[in-house]
C-alpha positions in Angstrom: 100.2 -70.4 203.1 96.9 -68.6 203.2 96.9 -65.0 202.8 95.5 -63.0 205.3 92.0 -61.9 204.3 91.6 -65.4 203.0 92.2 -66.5 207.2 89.4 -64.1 207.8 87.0 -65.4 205.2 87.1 -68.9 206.9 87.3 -67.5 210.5 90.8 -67.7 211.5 90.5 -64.4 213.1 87.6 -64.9 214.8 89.2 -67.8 217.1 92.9 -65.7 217.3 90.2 -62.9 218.8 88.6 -65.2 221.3 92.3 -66.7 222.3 92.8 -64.7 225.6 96.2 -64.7 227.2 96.8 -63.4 230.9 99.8 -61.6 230.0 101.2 -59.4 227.2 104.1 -62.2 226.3 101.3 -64.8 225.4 99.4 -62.4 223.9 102.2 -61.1 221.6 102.3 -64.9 220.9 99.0 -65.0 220.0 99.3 -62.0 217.9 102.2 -63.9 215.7 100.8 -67.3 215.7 102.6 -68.6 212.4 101.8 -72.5 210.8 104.9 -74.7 211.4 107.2 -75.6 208.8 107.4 -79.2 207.6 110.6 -80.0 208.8 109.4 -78.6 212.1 107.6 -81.4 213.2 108.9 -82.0 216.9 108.5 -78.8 217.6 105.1 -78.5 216.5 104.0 -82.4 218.5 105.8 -80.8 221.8 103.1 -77.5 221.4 100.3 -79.4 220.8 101.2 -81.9 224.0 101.7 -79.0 226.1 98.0 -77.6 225.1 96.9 -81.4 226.0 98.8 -81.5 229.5 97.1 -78.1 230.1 93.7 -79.0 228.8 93.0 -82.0 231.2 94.7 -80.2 234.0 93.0 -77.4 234.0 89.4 -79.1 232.8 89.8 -81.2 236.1 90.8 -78.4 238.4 90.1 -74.6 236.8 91.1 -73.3 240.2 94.2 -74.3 241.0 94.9 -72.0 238.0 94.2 -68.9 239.8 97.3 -68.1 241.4 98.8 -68.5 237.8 96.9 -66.6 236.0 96.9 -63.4 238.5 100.6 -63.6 238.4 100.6 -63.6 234.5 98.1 -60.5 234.3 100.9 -58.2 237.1 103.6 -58.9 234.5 104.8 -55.6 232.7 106.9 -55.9 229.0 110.3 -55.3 229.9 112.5 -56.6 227.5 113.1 -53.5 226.2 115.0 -52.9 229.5 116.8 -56.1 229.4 118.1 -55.3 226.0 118.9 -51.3 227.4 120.7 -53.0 231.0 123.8 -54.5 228.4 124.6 -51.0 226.6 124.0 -48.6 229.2 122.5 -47.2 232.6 119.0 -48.0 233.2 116.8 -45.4 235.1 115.0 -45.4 238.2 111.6 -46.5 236.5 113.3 -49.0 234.1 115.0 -50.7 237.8 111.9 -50.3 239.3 110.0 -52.1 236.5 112.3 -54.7 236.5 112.2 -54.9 240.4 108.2 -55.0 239.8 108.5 -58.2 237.4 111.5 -60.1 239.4 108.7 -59.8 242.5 106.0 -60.9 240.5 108.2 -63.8 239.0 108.5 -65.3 242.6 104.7 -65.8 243.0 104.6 -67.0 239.5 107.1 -69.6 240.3 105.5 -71.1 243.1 102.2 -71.1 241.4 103.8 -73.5 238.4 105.3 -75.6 241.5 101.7 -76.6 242.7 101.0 -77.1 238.7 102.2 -81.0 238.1 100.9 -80.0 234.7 103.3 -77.1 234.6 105.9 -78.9 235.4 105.5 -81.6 232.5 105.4 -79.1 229.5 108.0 -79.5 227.1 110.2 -76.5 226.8 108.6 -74.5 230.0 111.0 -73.9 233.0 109.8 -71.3 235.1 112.0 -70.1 238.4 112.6 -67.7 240.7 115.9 -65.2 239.9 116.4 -64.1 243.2 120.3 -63.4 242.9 118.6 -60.9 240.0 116.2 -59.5 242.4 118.6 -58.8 245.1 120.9 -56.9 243.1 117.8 -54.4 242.4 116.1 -54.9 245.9 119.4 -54.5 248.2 117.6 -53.7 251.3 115.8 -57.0 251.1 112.3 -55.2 251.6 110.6 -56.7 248.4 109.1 -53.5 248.2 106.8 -52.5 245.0 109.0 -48.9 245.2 112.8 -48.7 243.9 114.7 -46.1 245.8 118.4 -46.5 246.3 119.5 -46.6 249.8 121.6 -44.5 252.3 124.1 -47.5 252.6 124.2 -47.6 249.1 127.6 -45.8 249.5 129.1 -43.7 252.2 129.3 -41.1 249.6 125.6 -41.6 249.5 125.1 -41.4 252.8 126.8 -38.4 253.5 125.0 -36.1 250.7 122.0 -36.9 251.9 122.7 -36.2 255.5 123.7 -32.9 254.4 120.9 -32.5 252.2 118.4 -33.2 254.7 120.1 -30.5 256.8 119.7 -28.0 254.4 116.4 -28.4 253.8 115.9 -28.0 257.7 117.4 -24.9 257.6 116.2 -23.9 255.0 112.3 -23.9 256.6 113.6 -21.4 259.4 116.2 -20.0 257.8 116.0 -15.6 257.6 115.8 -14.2 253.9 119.5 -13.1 254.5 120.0 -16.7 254.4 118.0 -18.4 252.4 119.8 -17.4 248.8 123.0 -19.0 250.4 121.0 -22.2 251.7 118.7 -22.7 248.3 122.2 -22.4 246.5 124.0 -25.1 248.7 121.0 -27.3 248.5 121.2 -27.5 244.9 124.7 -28.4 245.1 124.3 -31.0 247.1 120.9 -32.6 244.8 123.1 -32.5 242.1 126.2 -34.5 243.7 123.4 -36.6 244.9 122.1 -37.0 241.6 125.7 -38.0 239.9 126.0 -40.2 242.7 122.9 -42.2 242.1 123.9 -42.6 238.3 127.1 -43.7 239.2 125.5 -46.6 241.5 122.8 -47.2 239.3 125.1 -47.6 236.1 127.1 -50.2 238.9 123.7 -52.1 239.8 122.7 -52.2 236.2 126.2 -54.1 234.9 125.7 -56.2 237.9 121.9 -57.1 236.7 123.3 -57.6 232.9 124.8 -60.5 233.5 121.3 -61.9 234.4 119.6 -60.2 231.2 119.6 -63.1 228.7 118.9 -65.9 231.4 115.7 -63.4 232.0 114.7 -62.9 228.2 114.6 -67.0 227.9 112.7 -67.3 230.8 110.4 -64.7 229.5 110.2 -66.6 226.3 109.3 -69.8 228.7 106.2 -67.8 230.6 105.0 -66.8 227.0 104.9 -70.2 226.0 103.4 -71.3 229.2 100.5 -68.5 229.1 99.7 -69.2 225.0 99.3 -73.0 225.7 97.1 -72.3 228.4 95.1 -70.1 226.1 95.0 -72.5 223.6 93.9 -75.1 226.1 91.2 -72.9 227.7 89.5 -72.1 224.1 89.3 -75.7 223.5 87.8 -76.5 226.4 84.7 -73.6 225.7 84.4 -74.3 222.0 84.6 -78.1 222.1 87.5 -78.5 220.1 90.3 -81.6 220.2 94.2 -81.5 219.7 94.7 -82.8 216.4 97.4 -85.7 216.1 100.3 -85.4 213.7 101.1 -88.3 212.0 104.5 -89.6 211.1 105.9 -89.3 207.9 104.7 -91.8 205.7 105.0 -93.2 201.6 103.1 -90.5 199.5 100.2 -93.2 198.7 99.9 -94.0 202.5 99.4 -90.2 204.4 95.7 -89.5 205.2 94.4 -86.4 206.6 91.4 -87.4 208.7 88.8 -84.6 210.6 85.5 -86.1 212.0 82.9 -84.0 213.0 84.8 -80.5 212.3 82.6 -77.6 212.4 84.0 -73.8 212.1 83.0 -71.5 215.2 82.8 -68.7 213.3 80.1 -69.8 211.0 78.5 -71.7 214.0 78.2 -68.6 215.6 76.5 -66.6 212.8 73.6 -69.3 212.4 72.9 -69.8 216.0 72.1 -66.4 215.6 69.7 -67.1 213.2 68.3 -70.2 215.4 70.1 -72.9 213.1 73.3 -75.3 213.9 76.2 -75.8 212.2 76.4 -79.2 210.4 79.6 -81.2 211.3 81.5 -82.3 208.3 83.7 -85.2 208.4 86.5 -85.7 205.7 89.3 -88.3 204.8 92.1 -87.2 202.3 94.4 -89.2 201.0 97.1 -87.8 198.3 95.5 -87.1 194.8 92.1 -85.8 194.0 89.0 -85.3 195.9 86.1 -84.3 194.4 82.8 -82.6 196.7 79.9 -82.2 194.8 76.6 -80.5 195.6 74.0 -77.8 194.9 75.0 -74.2 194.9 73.5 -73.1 198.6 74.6 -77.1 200.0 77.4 -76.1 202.0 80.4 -77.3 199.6 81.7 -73.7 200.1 81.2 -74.1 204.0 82.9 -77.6 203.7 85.9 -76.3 202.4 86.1 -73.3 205.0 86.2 -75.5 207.5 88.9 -77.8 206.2 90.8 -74.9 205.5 90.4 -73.6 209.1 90.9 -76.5 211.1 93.7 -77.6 209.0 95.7 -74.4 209.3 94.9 -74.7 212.9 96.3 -78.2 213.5 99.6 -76.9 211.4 99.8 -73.7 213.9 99.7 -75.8 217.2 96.3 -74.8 218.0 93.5 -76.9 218.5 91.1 -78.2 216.0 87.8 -78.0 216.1 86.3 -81.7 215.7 85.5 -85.0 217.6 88.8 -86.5 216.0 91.8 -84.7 213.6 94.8 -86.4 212.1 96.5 -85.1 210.3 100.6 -85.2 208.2 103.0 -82.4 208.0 102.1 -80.1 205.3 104.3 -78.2 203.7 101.6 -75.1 202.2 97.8 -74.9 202.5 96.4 -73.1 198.9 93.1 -71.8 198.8 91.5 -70.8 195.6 88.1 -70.0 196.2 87.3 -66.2 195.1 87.4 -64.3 192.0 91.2 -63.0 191.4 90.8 -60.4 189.4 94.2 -58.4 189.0 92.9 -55.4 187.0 96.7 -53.8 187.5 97.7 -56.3 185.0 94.8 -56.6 182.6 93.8 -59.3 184.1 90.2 -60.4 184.2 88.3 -62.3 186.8 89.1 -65.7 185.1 92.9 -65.0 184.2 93.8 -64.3 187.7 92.4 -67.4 188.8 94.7 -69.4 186.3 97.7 -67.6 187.5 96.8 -68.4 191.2 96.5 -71.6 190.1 99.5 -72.2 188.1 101.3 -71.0 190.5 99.6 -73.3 193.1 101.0 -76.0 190.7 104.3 -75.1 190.7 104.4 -74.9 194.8 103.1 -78.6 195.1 105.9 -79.3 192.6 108.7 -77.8 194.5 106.9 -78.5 197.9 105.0 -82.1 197.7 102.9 -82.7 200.2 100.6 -79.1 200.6 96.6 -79.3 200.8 95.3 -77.6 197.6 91.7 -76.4 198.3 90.0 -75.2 195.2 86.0 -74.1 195.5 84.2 -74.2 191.8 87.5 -74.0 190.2 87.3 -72.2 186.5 84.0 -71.3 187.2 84.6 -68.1 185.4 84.5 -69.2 181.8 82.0 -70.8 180.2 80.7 -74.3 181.1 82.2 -75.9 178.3 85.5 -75.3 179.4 84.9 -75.1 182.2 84.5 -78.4 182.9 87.3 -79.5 180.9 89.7 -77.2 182.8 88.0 -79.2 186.5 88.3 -82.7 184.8 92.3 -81.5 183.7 92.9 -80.4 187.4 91.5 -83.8 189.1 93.1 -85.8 186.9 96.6 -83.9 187.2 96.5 -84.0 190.9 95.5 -87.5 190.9 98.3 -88.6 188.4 101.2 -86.4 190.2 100.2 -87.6 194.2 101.7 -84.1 195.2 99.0 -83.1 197.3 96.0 -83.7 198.9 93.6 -82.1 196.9 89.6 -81.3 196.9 87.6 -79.4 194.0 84.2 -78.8 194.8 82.2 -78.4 191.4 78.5 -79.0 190.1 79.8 -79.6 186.6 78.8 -83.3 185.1 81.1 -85.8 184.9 84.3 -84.4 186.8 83.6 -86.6 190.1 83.6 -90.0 188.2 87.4 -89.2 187.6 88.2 -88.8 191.5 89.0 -91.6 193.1 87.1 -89.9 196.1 83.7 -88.2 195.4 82.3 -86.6 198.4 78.9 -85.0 198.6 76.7 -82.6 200.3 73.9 -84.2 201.6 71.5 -81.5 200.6 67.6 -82.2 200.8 67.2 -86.1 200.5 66.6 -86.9 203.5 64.0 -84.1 203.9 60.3 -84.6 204.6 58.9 -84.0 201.0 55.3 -83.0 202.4 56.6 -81.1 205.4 59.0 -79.2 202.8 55.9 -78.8 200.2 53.6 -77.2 203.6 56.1 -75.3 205.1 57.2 -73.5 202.1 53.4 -73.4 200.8 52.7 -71.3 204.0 56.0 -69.1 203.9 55.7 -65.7 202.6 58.3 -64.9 199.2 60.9 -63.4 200.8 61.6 -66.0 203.6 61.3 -69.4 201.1 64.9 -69.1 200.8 65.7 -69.0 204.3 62.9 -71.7 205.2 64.8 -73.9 202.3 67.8 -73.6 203.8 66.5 -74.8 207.6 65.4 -78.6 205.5 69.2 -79.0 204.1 71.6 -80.7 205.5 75.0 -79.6 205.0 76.9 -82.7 206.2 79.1 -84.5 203.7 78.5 -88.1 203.1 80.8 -90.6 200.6 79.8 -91.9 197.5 80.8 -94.9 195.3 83.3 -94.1 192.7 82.0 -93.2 189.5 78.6 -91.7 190.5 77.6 -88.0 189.0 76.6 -85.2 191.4 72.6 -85.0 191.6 70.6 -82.7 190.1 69.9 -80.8 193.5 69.4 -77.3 191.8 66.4 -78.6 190.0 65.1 -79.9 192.9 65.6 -76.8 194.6 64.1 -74.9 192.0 60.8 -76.9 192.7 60.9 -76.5 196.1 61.0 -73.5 196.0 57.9 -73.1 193.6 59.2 -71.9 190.6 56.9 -71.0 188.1 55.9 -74.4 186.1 55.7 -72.3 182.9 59.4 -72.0 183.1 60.3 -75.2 184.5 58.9 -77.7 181.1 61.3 -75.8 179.6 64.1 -77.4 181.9 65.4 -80.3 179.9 67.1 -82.6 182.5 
């Protein structure tokens, strides 16, 4: 799968950091999110139904949540107890904190009982332990102290009378006596002390019995609380849960996204006063090809493909109008220089090793979704080209993945059965472009250029070479006419 700064180049991270659990089990959840496997299907349909359930419950009703989520924030980690509560004697605090969550576990079951959503999700079951909570609340009290009581034992009972007693006497005592009270006091805080241990290491196996009936219910409330993070981001970033399809023949599996767009890049040009484009894509197994000029977005395009479809494959929401999408088994990116100076590798050699080794995962692993952005654009264009037109028509002759090159070399898209491009400036205003830019000031043409693209993808007949958009650009932009007769097109 994708490596980790590659998840940050097309803004993975930025959605894990805007994911935003109410307790630290979701969160630790959201802090391993992991794409599922390919044979982990089920699991992965039951996630994804559980962030629908949640979604529509929650979009019709955001208050009825409350109760929840304060009852998910008071929850403290203590597995590390649990674990401690089958090997040995637990301490006051580590009782205490388990007293704490047991408490706190009550509200949080009644709050899931006024949840019909709640109690829908697949593989969520939360309940009260209150056998649990009475062996470390005995007294009944439901106090947020733990102190064992008198009654705890007779034994008990009787040191601390004594105790007590000294330390009454012990406030009026004479000098003479105070050495002899001070030295029976500490006598008695000691018996007291091996007294306590000796009921707390008796409350504690009592509790373990308990432990592992706690630790999957903990694994139920972190479940719970990541769905309803999940749920709650697509709700504020617009996003859908993407449908996985069923397994299917090799020539009949589509990956379909409408209207995806990648928050992280959205965010970055609404800072700049400009929207993000929505890019809609259909896949089928074989080769795609996206063409376009250098600044139209085919780099974006294949972000945001990446993004939403490592998204859909780690039961997390998607973010488009529509996503469906097959099991797949890997998701290759290959999209940045790899240089690998450690083996004497340059810029263009570590690319081919990438790749051939991308090859040899969709041999052993059909099925994967191989993303590769100007592919071999560090050699020259010669071969260049012949090394883009090898790669479409090997992916298209083997059907082992869904594959999409984005290039601007000539004749490599007539080969695809699937040519995609980015819409770029035709449909711009020609005068409004020639006046705008005419009025903009050197250093800002650029930027003015880029507000008259549009970065949407559109399909194309079979057959059809990529335009010639970098000309174009070039006199958009006003490039010297001196240099441009000596463009030959």
């Amino acid at each position: 799968m994708l490596e980790p700064k590659q998840l940050t180049n097309i803004g993975f991270d930025h959605i894990i950091q805007n994911l935003q659990p109410f307790s630290v089990y979701g969160d630790e959840l959201r802090r391993r999110v992991r794409p599922y496997k390919k044979d982990e299907r089920e699991k992965l349909t039951a996630e994804l139904e559980n962030v629908k359930l949640l979604a529509k419950a929650f979009e019709r009703d955001p208050a009825s949540f409350s109760p929840l989520a304060r009852a998910l924030m008071l929850l403290k980690d203590i597995r590390r107890s649990l674990a401690r509560s089958r090997e040995t004697t637990l301490t006051d605090i580590e009782l205490f904190e388990i007293k704490r969550f047991l408490i706190v576990l009550e509200s949080l079951a009644a709050a899931c009982a006024e949840l019909p959503a709640a109690r829908e999700l697949n593989g969520v079951e939360i309940f009260p332990m209150t056998a649990a909570l009475d062996i470390v609340d005995p007294d009944g009290m439901r106090a947020q102290t733990f102190r064992l009581p008198d009654d705890s034992s007779e034994e008990l009972a009787r040191i601390r009378r004594e105790r007590k007693a000294a330390d009454i006497a012990l406030r009026t005592a004479s000098p003479d006596e105070k050495d002899g009270l001070s030295a029976k006091r500490t006598r008695l805080a000691a018996l007291e002390e091996n007294e306590e241990l000796r009921l707390r290491g008796e409350m504690t196996r009592a509790f373990a019995v308990y432990s592992e009936q706690l630790g999957k219910l903990i694994e139920s409330i972190a479940r719970l609380d990541f769905a309803l993070a999940k749920a709650r981001l697509m709700l504020d970033l617009h996003g859908c849960v993407p449908e996985i399809a069923e397994e299917a023949g090799e020539n009949e599996a589509k990956l379909v996204l409408t209207d995806m767009v990648n928050p992280a890049l959205g965010e970055a040009l609404r800072e700049k006063g400009r929207e993000f484009t929505p890019v809609s894509i259909e896949l089928a197994r074989g080769s795609t090809v996206i063409t376009g000029a250098n600044m139209g977005g085919k780099s974006v395009a294949v972000k945001t493909l990446a993004l939403n479809a490592y998204l859909a494959m780690a039961g997390m929401p998607v973010f488009a109008k529509e996503a469906v999408l097959p099991m797949l088994s890997d998701i290759h990116l290959l999209a940045e220089d790899m240089e690998d100076s450690r083996g004497g590798l340059s810029s263009f050699g570590g690319e081919m090793v990438r790749f051939d080794a991308i090859l040899r995962g969709c041999s052993e692993n059909p099925g994967a979704l191989v993303l590769l952005d100007e592919f071999a654009r560090g050699t020259n264009p010669h071969e260049g080209s012949a090394l883009v037109r090898a790669a479409v028509r090997y992916f298209e002759e083997k059907k082992q993945a869904f594959a999409v090159l984005t290039t601007h070399f000539d004749d490599v898209a007539v080969l695809a059965p699937v040519h995609y491009q980015v819409m770029g400036l035709r449909r711009a205003d020609e005068s409004a472009l020639a006046s705008a830019l005419a009025a903009a000031e050197e250093r800002s043409a650029g930027e003015l250029l880029s507000r008259f693209m549009d970065y949407g993808l559109y399909r194309v007949p079979a057959g059809v070479n990529p335009p010639r958009d970098a000309l174009r650009i070039c006199r958009a932009l006003g490039i010297s006419d001196g240099f441009m007769r000596f463009v030959h097109e």
